[in-house]
TORKOL-4160 file (C-alpha; in steps of 0.2 Angstrom, whole numbers, padded with zeros to 4 digits, m for minus):
41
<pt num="1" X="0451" Y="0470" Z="0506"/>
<pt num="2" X="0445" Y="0488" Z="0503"/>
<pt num="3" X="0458" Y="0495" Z="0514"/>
<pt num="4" X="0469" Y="0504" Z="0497"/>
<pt num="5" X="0453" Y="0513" Z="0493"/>
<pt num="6" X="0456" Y="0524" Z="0509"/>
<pt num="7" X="0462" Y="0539" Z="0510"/>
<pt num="8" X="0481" Y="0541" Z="0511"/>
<pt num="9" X="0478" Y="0554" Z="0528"/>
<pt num="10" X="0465" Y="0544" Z="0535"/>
<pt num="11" X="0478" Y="0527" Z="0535"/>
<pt num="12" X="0496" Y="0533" Z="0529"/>
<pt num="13" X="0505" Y="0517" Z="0537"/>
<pt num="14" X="0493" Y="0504" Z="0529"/>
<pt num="15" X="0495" Y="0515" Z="0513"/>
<pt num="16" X="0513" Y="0514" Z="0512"/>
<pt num="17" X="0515" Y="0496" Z="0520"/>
<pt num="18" X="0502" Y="0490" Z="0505"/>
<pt num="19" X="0514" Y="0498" Z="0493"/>
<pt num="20" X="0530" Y="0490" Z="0500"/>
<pt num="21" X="0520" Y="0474" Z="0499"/>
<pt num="22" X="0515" Y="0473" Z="0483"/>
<pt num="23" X="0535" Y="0480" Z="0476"/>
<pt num="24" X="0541" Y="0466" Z="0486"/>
<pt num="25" X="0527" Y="0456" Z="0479"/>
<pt num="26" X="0533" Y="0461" Z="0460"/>
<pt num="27" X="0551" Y="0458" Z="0464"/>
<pt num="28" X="0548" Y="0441" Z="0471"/>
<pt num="29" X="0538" Y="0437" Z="0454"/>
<pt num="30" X="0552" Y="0443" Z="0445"/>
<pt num="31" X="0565" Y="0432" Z="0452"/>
<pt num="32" X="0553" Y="0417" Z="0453"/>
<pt num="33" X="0550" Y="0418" Z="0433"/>
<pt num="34" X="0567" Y="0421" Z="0430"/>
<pt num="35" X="0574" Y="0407" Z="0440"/>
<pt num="36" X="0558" Y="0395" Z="0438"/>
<pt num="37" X="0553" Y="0399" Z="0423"/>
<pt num="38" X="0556" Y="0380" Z="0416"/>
<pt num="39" X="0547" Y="0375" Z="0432"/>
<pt num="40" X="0531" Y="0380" Z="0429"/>
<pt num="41" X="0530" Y="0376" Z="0411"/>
């Protein structure tokens, strides 16, 4: 949805949640292609 495209003082806990979610997001990724990689070939 468009809620990252508001301001960080309007929303600062949806801001900062959307960031943590998309790290953990990336790190998950990360692992999965590392350890799956074969997998999905």
């Amino acid at each position: 949805g468009p809620e990252w495209k508001y301001p960080k003082v309007m929303k600062p806990k949806l801001h900062e949640n959307i960031i943590d979610a998309q790290i953990q997001q990336n790190i998950e990724e990360i692992t999965d292609t590392g350890e799956q990689q074969e997998d999905e070939q």
